[in-house]
VEXBALUM-103416 format. One record per residue (C-alpha): residue number from 1; x, y, z. Coordinates in nm, 4 decimals, decimal comma. Each point is the difference from the previous one (the first is absolute). Example, Ala and Ser with C-alpha at 12.3 -4.5 7.8 and 13.67 -1.06 7.14 Angstrom:
<pt seq="1" c1="1,2300" c2="-0,4500" c3="0,7800"/>
<pt seq="2" c1="0,1370" c2="0,3440" c3="-0,0660"/>
//
This chain:
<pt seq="1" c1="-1,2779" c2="2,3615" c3="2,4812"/>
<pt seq="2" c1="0,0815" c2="0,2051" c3="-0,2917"/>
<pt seq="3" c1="0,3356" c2="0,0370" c3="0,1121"/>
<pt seq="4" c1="0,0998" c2="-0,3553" c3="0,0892"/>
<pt seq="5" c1="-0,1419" c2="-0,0710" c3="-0,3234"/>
<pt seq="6" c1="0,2474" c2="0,2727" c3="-0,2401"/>
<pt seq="7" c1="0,2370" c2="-0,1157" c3="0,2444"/>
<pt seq="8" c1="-0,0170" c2="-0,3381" c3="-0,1348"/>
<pt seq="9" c1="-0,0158" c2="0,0939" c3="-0,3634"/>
<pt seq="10" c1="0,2987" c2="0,1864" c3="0,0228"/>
<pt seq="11" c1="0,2049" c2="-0,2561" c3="0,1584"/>
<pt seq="12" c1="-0,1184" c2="-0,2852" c3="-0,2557"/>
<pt seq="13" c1="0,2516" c2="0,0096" c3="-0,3171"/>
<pt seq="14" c1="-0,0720" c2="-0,3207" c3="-0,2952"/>
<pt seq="15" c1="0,2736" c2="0,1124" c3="-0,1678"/>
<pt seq="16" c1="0,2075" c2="-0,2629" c3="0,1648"/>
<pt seq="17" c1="0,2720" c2="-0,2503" c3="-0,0916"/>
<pt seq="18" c1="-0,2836" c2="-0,2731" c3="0,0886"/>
<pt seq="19" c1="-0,2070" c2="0,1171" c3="-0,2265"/>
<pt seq="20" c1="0,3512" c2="0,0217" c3="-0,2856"/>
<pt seq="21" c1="0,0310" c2="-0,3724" c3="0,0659"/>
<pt seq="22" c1="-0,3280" c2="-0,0780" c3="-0,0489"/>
<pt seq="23" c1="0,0454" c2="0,1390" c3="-0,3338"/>
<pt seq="24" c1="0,3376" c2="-0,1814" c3="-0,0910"/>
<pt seq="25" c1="-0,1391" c2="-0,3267" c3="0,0787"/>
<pt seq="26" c1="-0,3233" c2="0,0703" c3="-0,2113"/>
<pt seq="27" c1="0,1972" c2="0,1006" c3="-0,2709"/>
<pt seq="28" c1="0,2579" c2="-0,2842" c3="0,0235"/>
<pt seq="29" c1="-0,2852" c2="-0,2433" c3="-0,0364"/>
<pt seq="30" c1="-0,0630" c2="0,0880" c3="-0,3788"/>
<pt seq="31" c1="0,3299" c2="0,0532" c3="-0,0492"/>
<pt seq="32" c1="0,1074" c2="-0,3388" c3="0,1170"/>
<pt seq="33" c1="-0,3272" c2="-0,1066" c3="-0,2322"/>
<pt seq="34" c1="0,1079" c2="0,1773" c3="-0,2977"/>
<pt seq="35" c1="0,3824" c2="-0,1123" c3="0,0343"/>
<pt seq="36" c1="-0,0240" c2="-0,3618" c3="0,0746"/>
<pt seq="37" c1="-0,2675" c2="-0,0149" c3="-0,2924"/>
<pt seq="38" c1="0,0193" c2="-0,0406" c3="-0,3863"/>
<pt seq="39" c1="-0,2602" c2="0,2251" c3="-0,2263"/>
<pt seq="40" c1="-0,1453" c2="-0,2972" c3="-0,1469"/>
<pt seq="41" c1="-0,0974" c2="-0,1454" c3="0,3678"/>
<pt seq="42" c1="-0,1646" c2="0,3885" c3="0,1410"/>
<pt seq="43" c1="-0,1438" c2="0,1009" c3="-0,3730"/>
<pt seq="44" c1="-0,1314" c2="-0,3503" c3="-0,1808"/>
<pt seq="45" c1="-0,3843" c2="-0,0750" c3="-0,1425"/>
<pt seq="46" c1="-0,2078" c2="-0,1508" c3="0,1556"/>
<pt seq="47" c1="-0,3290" c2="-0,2157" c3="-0,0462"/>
<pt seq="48" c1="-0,2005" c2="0,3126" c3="0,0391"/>
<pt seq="49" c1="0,1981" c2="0,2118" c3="-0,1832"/>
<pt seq="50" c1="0,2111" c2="-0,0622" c3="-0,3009"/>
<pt seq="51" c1="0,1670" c2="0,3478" c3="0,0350"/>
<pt seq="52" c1="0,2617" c2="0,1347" c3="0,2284"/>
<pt seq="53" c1="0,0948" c2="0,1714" c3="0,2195"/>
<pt seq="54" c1="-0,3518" c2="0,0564" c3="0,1621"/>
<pt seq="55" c1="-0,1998" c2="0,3018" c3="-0,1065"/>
<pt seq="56" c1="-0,2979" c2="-0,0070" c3="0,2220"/>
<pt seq="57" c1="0,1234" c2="0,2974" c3="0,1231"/>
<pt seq="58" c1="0,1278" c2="0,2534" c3="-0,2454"/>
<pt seq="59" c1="0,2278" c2="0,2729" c3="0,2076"/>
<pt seq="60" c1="0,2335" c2="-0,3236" c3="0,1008"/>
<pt seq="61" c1="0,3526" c2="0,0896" c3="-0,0738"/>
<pt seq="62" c1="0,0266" c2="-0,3046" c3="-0,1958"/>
<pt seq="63" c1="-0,2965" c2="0,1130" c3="-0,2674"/>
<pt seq="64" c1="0,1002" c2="0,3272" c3="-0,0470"/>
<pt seq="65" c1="0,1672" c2="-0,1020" c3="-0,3507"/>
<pt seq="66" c1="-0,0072" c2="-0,3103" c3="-0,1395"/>
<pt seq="67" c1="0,2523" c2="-0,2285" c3="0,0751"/>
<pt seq="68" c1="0,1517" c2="-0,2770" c3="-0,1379"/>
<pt seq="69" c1="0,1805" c2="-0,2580" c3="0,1597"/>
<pt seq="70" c1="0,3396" c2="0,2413" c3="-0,0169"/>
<pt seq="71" c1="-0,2013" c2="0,2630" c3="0,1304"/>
<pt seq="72" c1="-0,1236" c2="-0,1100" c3="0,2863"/>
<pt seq="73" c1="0,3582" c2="-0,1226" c3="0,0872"/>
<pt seq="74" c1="0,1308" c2="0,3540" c3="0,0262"/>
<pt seq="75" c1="-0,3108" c2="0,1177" c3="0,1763"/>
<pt seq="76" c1="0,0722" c2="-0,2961" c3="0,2713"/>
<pt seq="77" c1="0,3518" c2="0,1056" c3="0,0684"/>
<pt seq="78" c1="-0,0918" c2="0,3904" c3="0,0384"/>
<pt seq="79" c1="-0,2684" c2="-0,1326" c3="0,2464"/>
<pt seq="80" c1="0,2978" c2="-0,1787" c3="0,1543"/>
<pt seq="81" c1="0,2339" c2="0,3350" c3="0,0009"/>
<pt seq="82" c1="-0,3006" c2="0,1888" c3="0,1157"/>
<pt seq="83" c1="-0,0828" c2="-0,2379" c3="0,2984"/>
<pt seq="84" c1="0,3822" c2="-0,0117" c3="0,1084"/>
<pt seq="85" c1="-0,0618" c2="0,4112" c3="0,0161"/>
<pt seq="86" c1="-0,3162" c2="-0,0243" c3="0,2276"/>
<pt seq="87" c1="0,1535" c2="-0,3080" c3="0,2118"/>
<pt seq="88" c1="0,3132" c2="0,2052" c3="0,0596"/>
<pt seq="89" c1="-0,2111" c2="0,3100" c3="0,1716"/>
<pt seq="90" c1="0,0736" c2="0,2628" c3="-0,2602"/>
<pt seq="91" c1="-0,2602" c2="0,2658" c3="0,0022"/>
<pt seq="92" c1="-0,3195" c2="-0,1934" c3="0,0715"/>
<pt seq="93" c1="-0,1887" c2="0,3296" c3="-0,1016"/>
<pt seq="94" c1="0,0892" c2="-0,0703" c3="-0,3624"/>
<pt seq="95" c1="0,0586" c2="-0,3904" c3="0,0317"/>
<pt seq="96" c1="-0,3567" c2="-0,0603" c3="0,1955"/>
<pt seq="97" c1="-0,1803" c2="0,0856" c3="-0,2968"/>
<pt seq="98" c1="0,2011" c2="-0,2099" c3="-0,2279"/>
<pt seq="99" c1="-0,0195" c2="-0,3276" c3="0,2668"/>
<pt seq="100" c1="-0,3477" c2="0,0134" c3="-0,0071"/>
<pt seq="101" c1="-0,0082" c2="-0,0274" c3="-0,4214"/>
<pt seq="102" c1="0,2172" c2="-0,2588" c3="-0,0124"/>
<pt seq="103" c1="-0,1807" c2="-0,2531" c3="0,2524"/>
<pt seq="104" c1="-0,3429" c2="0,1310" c3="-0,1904"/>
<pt seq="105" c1="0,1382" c2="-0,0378" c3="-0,2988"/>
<pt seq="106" c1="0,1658" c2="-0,3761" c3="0,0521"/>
<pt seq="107" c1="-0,3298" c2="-0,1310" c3="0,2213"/>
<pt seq="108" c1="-0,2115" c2="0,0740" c3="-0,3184"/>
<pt seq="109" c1="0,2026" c2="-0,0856" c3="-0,2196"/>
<pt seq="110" c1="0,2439" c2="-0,2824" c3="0,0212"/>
<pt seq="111" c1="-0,1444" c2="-0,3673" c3="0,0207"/>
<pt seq="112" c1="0,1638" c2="-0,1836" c3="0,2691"/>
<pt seq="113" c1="-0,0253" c2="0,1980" c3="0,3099"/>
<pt seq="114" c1="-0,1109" c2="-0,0578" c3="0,3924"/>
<pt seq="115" c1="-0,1496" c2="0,1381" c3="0,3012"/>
<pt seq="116" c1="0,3118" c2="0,2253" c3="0,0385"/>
<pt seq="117" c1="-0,0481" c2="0,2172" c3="-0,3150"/>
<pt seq="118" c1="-0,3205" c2="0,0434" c3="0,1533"/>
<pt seq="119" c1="0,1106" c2="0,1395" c3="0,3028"/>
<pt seq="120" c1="0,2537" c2="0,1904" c3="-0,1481"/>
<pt seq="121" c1="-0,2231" c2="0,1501" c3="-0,2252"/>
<pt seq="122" c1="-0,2605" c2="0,1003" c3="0,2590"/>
<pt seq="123" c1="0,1913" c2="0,1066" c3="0,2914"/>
<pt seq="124" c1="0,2560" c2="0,2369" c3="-0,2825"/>
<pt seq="125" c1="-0,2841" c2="0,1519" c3="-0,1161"/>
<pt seq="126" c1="-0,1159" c2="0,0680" c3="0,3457"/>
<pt seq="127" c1="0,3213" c2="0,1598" c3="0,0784"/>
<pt seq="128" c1="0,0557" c2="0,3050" c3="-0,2538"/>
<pt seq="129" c1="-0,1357" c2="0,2279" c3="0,1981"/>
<pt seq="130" c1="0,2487" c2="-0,0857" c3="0,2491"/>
<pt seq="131" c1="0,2943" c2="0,0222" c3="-0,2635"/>
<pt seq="132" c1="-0,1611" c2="0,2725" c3="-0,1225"/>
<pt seq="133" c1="0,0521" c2="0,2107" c3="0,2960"/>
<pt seq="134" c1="0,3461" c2="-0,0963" c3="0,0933"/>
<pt seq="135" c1="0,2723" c2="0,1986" c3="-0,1643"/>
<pt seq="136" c1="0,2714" c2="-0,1717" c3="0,1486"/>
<pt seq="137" c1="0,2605" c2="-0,1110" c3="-0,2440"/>
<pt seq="138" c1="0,0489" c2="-0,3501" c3="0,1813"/>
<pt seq="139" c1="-0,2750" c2="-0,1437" c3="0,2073"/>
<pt seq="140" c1="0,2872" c2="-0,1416" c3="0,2144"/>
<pt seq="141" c1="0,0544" c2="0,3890" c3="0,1365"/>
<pt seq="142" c1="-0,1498" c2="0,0754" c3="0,3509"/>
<pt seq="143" c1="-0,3781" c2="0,1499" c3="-0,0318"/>
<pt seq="144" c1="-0,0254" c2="0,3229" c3="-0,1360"/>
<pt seq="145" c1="-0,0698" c2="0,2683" c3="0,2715"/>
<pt seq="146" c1="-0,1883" c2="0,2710" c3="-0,2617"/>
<pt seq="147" c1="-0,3134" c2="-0,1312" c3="-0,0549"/>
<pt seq="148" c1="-0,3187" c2="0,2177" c3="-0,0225"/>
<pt seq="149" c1="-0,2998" c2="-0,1334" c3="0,1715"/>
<pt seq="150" c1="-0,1719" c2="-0,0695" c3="-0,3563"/>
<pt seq="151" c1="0,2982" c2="-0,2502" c3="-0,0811"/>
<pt seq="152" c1="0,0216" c2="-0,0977" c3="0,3151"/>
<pt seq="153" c1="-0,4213" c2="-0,1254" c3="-0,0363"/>
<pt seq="154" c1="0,0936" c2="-0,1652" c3="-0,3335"/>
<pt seq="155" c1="0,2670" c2="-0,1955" c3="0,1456"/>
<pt seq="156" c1="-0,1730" c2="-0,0838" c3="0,3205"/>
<pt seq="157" c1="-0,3035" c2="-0,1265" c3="-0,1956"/>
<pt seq="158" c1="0,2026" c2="-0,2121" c3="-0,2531"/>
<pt seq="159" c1="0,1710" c2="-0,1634" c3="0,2717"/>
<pt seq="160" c1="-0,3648" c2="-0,0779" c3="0,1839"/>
<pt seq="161" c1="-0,1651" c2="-0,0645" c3="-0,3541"/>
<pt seq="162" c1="0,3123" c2="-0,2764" c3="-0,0611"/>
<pt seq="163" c1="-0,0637" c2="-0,1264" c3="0,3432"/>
<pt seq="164" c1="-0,3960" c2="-0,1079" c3="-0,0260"/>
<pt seq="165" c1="0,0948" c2="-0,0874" c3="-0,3661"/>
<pt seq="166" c1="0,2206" c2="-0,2649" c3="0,1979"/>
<pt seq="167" c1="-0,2886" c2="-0,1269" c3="0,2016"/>
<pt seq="168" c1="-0,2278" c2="-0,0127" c3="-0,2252"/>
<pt seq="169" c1="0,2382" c2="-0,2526" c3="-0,1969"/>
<pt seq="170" c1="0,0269" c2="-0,2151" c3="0,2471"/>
<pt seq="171" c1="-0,3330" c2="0,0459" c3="0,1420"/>
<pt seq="172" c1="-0,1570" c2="-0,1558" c3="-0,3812"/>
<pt seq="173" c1="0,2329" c2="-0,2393" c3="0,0314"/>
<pt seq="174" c1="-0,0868" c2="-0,1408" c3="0,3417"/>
<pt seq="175" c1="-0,3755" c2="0,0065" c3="-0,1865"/>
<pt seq="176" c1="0,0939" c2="-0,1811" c3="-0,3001"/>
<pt seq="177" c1="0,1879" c2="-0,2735" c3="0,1730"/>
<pt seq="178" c1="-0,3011" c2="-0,0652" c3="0,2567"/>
<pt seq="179" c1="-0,2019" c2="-0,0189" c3="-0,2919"/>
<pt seq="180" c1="0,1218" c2="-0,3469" c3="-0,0846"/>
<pt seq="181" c1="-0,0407" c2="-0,3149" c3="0,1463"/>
<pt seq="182" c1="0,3941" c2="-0,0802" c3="0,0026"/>
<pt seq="183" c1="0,0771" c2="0,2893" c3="0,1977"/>
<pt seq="184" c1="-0,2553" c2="-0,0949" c3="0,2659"/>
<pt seq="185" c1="0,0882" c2="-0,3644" c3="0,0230"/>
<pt seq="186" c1="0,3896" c2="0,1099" c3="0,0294"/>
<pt seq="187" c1="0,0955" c2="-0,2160" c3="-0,3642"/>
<pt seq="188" c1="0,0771" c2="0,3468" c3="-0,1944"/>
<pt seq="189" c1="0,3588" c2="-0,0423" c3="0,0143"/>
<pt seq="190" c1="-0,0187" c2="-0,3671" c3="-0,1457"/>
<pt seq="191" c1="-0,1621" c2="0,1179" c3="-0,2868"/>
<pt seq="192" c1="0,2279" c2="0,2966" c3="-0,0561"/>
<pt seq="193" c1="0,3283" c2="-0,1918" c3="0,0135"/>
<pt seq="194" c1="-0,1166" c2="-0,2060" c3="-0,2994"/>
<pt seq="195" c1="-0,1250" c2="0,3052" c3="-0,2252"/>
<pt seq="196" c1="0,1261" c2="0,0115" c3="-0,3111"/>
<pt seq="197" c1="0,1012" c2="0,2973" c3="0,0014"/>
<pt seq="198" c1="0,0239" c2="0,0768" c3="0,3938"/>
<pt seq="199" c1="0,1042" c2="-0,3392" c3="0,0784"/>
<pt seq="200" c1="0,3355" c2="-0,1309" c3="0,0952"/>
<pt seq="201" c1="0,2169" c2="-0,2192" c3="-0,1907"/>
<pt seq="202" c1="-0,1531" c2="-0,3716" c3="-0,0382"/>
<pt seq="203" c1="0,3179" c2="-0,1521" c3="0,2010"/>
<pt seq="204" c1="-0,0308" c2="0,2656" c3="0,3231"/>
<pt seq="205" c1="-0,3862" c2="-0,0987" c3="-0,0013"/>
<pt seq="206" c1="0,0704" c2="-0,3718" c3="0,0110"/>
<pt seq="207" c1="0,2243" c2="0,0547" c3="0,3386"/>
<pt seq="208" c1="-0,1623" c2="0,2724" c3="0,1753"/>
<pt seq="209" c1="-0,3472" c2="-0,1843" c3="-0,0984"/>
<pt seq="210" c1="-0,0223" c2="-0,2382" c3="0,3014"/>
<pt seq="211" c1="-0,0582" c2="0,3406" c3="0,2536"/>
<pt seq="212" c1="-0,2099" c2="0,1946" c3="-0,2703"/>
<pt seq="213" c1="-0,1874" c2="-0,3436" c3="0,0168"/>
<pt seq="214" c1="-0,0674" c2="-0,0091" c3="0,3755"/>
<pt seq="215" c1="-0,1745" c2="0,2183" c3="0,2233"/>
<pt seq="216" c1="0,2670" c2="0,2586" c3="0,0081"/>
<pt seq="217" c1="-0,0698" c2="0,1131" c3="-0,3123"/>
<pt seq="218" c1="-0,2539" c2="0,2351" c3="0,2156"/>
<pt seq="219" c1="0,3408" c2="0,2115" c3="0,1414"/>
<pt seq="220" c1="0,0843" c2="0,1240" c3="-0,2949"/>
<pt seq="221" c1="-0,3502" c2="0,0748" c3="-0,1716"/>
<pt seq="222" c1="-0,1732" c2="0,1693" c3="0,2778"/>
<pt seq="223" c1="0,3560" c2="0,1660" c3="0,1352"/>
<pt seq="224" c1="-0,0067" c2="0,1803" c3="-0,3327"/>
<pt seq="225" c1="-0,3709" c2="0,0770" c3="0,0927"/>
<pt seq="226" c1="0,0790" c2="0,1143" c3="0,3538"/>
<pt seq="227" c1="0,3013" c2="0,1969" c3="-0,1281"/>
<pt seq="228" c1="-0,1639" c2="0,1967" c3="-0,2638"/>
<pt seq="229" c1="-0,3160" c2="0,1003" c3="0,2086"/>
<pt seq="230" c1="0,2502" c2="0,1445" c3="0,2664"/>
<pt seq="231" c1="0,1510" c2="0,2002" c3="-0,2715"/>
<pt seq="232" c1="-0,3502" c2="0,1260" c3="-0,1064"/>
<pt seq="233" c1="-0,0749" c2="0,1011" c3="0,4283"/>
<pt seq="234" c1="0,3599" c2="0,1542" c3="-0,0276"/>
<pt seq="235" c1="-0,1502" c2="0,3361" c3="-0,1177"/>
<pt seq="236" c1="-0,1992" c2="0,0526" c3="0,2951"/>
<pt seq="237" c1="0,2779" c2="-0,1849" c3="0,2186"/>
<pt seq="238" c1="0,2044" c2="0,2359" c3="0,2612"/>
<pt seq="239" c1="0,3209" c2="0,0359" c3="-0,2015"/>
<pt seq="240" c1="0,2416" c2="-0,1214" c3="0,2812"/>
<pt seq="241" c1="-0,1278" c2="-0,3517" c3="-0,1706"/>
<pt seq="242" c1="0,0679" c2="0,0434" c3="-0,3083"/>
<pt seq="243" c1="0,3998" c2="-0,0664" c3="-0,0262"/>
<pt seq="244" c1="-0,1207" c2="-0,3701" c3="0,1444"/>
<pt seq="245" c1="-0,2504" c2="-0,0219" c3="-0,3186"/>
<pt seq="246" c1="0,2200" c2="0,1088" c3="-0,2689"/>
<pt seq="247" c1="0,2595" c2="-0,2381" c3="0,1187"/>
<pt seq="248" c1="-0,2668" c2="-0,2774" c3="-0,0116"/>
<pt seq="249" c1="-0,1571" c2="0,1094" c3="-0,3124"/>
<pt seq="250" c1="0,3736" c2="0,0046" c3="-0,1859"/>
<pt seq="251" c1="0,0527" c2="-0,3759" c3="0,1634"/>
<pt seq="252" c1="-0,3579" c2="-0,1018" c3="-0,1742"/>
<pt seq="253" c1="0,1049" c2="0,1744" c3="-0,3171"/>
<pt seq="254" c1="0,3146" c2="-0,1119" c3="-0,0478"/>
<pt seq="255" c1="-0,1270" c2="-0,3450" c3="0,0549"/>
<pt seq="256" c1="-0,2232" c2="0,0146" c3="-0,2611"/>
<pt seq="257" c1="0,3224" c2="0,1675" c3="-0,1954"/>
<pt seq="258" c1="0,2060" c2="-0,3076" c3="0,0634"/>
<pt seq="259" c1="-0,2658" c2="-0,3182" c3="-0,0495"/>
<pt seq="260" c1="-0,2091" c2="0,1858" c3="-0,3066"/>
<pt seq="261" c1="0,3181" c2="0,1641" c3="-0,1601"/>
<pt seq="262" c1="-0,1822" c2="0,3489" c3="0,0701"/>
<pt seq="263" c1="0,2862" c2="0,2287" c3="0,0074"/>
<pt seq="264" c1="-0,1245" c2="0,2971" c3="-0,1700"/>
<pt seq="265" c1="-0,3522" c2="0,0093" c3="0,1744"/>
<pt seq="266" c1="0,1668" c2="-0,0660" c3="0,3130"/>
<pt seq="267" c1="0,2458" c2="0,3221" c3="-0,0394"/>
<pt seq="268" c1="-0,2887" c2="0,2142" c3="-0,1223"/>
<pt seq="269" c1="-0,2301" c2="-0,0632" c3="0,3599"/>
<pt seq="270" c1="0,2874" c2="0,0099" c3="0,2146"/>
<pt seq="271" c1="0,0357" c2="0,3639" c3="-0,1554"/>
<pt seq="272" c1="-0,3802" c2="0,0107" c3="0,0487"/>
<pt seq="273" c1="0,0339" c2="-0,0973" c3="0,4018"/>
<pt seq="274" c1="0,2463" c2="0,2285" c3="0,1163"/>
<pt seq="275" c1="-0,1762" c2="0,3245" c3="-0,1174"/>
<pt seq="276" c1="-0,2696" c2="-0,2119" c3="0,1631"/>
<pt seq="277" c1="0,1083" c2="-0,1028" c3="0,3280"/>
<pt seq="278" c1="0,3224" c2="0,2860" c3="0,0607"/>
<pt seq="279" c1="-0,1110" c2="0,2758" c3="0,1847"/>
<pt seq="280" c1="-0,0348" c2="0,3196" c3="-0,1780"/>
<pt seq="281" c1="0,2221" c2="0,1813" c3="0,2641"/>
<pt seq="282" c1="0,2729" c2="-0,2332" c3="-0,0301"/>
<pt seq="283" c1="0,2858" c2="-0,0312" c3="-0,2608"/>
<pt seq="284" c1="0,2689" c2="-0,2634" c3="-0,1181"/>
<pt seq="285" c1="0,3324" c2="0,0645" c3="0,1310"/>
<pt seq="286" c1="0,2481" c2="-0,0519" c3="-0,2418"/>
<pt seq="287" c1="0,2910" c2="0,1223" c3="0,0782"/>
<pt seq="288" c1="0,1599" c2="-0,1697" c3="-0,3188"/>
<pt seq="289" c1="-0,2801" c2="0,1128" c3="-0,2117"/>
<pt seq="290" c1="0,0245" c2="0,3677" c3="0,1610"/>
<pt seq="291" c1="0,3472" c2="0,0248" c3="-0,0845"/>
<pt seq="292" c1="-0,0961" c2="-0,1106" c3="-0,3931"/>
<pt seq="293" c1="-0,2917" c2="0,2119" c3="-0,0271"/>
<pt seq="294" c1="0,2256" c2="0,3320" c3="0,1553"/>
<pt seq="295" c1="0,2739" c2="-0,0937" c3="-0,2779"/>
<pt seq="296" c1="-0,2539" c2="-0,0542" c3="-0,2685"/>
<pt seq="297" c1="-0,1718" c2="0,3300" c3="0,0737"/>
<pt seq="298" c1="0,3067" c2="0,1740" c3="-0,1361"/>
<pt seq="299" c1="-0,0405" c2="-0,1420" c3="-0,2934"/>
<pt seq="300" c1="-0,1586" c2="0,2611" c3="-0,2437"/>
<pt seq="301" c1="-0,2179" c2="-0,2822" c3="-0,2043"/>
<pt seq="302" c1="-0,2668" c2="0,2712" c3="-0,0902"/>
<pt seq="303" c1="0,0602" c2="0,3645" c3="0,0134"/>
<pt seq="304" c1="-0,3122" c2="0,1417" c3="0,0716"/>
<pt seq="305" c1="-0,0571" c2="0,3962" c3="-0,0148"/>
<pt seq="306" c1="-0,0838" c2="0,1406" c3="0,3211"/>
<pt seq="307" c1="-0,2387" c2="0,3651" c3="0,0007"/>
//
């Protein structure tokens, strides 16, 4: 039993190009946030606090100094430069760290932000230990065949750790939703569409209102419903199933991306879902992105000293 079993850690490697794009599409998510996005719409006061950026937490990158309005411009577009580096695949053992400040730093600080800086934030976070054990220069490059066993545990358990984190995320929100008496009745969706801020425009409401009127307004509110409480069985699913979920869990979330205009959120949890739903064993193949990553890897961007 021993056996089979250090025969199976040795043959699992996280270092993978899954787990690179995972990380690309995380960090594209801010920086698609932080490009398409004036300082005065992130950073503004608000009625609960006449000061900005926010300060509730103090080791934000954003409250490190104090920042004026010019400032905090500068700061934005080496967040930008810095998220192009770690969306690119450069050395995710320096750029891991990094990632994970900047999503900490924007969720606490800016104003305006959504359910995808969350998840960003969280599942980054969640990941440095990963990063922190893969000296690869690009995480496009095939997994790296020198691992000791005590790297090998830290990536193993990241990868498992990110995986229940997944769950669990969909798992509270299956609660939450249940909670209410919209979600039970199947009129959720109605609601949503006319949000304020979720909501679609007025005009698409007025001719998509006669079905979210009628009884099939139930498809769409307890699909979601049905949807996300597969993804939360997914981590104790037999993983031959899971291609079939992640391809029904992007249709859902691209839905949403389309109707609710959430683009960002939407490229942050597909990120989320395949680390979630790939198998661990498994890797991309890119032959495109291979040929890149073997050109790019002669490209002396850091000289490190080697003893």
């Amino acid at each position: 039993m021993n056996e089979k079993l250090i025969r199976i850690f040795e043959k699992i490697n996280p270092w993978t190009n899954v787990y690179g794009l995972a990380r690309t599409l995380l960090a594209t998510s801010t920086l698609l946030t932080l490009i398409m996005n004036d300082i005065s719409t992130l950073f503004k006061p608000t009625s609960d606090f006449a000061d900005y950026p926010s300060c509730g937490v103090d080791y934000s990158l954003f409250c490190i100094f104090d920042l004026g309005d010019t400032g905090l411009g500068i700061l934005k577009w080496l967040c930008i430069i810095l998220l192009l580096l770690t969306a690119s695949g450069w050395r995710p053992r320096i750029t891991g760290i990094i990632h994970a400040w900047i999503t900490f730093s924007f969720y606490h600080s800016a104003v305006t932000v959504d359910g995808g800086e969350q998840v960003t934030t969280v599942f980054t976070l969640i990941l440095i230990p990963l990063t922190l054990t893969d000296n690869r220069k690009w995480h496009w490059q095939d997994p790296p065949k020198d691992k000791t066993n005590l790297s090998k545990a830290v990536g193993i358990s990241t990868y498992f750790a990110f995986r229940i984190q997944v769950a669990i995320l969909y798992f509270h929100s299956v609660v939450a939703k249940i909670s209410q008496e919209e979600w039970i009745d199947g009129t959720a969706v109605w609601y949503y569409m006319q949000s304020p801020m979720l909501g679609i425009h007025p005009k698409i409401f007025e001719i998509i209102e006669p079905i979210l009127g009628s009884p099939l307004v139930v498809i769409p509110t307890w699909g979601t419903l049905i949807v996300q409480t597969i993804l939360f069985a997914s981590l104790f699913m037999d993983k031959k199933h899971w291609r079939k979920v992640l391809i029904l869990a992007i249709l859902m979330h691209e839905l949403f991306a389309i109707i609710l205009g959430l683009v960002t959120f939407s490229i942050a949890v597909i990120g989320v879902l395949l680390l979630y739903l790939w198998p661990l064993d498994d890797t991309f193949k890119f032959k495109g992105v291979k040929n890149l990553s073997s050109g790019l890897n002669k490209i002396n961007i850091l000289k490190t000293r080697r003893t």
